[in-house]
N, C-alpha and C positions, 0 to 999 in steps of 0.2 A: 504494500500500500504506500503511495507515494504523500510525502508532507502534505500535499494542497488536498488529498483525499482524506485525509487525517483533519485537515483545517475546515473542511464541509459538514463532517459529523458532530463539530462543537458547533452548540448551541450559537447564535449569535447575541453576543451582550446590547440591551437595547438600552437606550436613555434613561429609562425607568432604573436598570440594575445598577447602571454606573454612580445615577444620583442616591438611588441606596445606600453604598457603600461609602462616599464621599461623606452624606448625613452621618453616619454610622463614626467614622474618622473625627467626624466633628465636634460629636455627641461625646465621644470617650477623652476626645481635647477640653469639653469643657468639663467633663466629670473630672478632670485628672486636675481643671485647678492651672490650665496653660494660660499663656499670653490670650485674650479673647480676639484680639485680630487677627491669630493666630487662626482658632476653631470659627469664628468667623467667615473666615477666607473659603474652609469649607463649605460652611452651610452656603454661603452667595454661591457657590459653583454649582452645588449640588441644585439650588433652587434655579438658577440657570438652566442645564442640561435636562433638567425635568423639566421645565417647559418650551425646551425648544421643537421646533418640529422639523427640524432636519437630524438626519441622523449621527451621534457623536461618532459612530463606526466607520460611516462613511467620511464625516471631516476626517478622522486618524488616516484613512487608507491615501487620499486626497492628499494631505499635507504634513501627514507626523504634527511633532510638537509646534512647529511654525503654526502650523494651522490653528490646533488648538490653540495658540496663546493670541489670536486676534479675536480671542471669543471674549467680550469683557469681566474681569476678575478672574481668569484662569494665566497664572504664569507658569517660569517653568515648571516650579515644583508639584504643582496640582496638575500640567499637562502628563509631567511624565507618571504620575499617581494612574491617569485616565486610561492611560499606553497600557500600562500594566494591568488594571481593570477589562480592559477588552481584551489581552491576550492570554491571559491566565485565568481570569474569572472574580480575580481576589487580587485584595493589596498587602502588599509586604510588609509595609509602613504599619495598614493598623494592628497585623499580625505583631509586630515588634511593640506599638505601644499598649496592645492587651494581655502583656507578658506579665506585670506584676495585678494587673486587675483584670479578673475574668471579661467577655463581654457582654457575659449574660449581664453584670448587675446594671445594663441597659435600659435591661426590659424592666425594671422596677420605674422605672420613668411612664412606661406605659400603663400604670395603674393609678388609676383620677384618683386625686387626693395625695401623692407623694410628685414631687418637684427634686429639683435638682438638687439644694441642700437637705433635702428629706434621704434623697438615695444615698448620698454622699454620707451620712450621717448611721445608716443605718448599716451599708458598707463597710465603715472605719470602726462604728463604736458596737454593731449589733454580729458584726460578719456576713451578713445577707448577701449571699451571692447570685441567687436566684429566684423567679416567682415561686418557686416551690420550697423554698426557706422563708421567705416572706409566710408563707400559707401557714406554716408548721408557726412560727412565732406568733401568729394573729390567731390561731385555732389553742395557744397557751397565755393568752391576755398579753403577750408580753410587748403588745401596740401601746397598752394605756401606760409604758415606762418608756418613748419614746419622744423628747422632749419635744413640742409643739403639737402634737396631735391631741384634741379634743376627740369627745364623743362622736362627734357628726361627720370626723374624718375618718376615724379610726373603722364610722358602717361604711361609708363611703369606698374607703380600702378593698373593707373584707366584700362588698356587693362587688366592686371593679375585676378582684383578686377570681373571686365565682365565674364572673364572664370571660377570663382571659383562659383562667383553666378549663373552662367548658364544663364546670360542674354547676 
């Protein structure tokens, strides 16, 4: 089987996955507490490429990084992040900065009523590393020793926590 037969069978990465993972980059820059123009820089590119309607696969094929960097807010370091996104699937970058923090403790973001200093807090001070440790801590009260959370967050949680788990 020859490489460009090999290169037909991978999935084609489309806008949507690229801005995924850019978000994902961003989200874990701002959990980690980085410079915010830093995580910043990601989210503008990623909200970028999410709404463009020409394809990033095709700027890449078209023009490599030149190309990409005439997109506004994407320079080198986020073109070449892009390059590597469409040719592997995945970035190396956020692989290397989810080394000391899992990336599940993402998903704790996704559950209405906990925020950024909510995750970060319950990450550092609670060890939550995933919705399904969140679950076990909230199923042992151990939400209402969680500084800032009231009553009305703490059902809020545990109702969010219900629908993400699918129970």
């Amino acid at each position: 089987m020859s490489d460009s037969d090999q290169r037909e069978e991978q999935p084609a990465i489309d806008n949507a996955e690229v801005a995924r993972v850019l978000q994902q980059i961003a989200d874990m820059l701002e959990f980690q507490n980085e410079n915010p123009f830093k995580f910043r820089s990601y989210q503008m590119a990623a909200e970028t490429i999410g709404s463009m309607g020409t394809s990033i696969t095709e700027i890449t094929a078209r023009g490599g990084a030149g190309e990409l960097q005439k997109i506004p807010g994407i320079g080198k370091t986020i073109s070449a992040q892009i390059i590597e996104i469409i040719e592997t699937g995945k970035s190396s970058y956020f692989e290397e900065i989810t080394k000391d923090v899992p990336a599940t403790v993402l998903d704790l973001r996704r559950v209405s009523g906990i925020g950024l200093k909510t995750a970060q807090l319950l990450y550092r001070d609670f060890g939550i590393k995933s919705l399904e440790e969140l679950r076990s801590l909230a199923e042992a009260g151990g939400l209402a020793s969680v500084p800032g959370l009231g009553e009305k967050t703490i059902a809020r949680i545990t109702k969010s926590l219900g629908r993400l788990l699918g129970e």
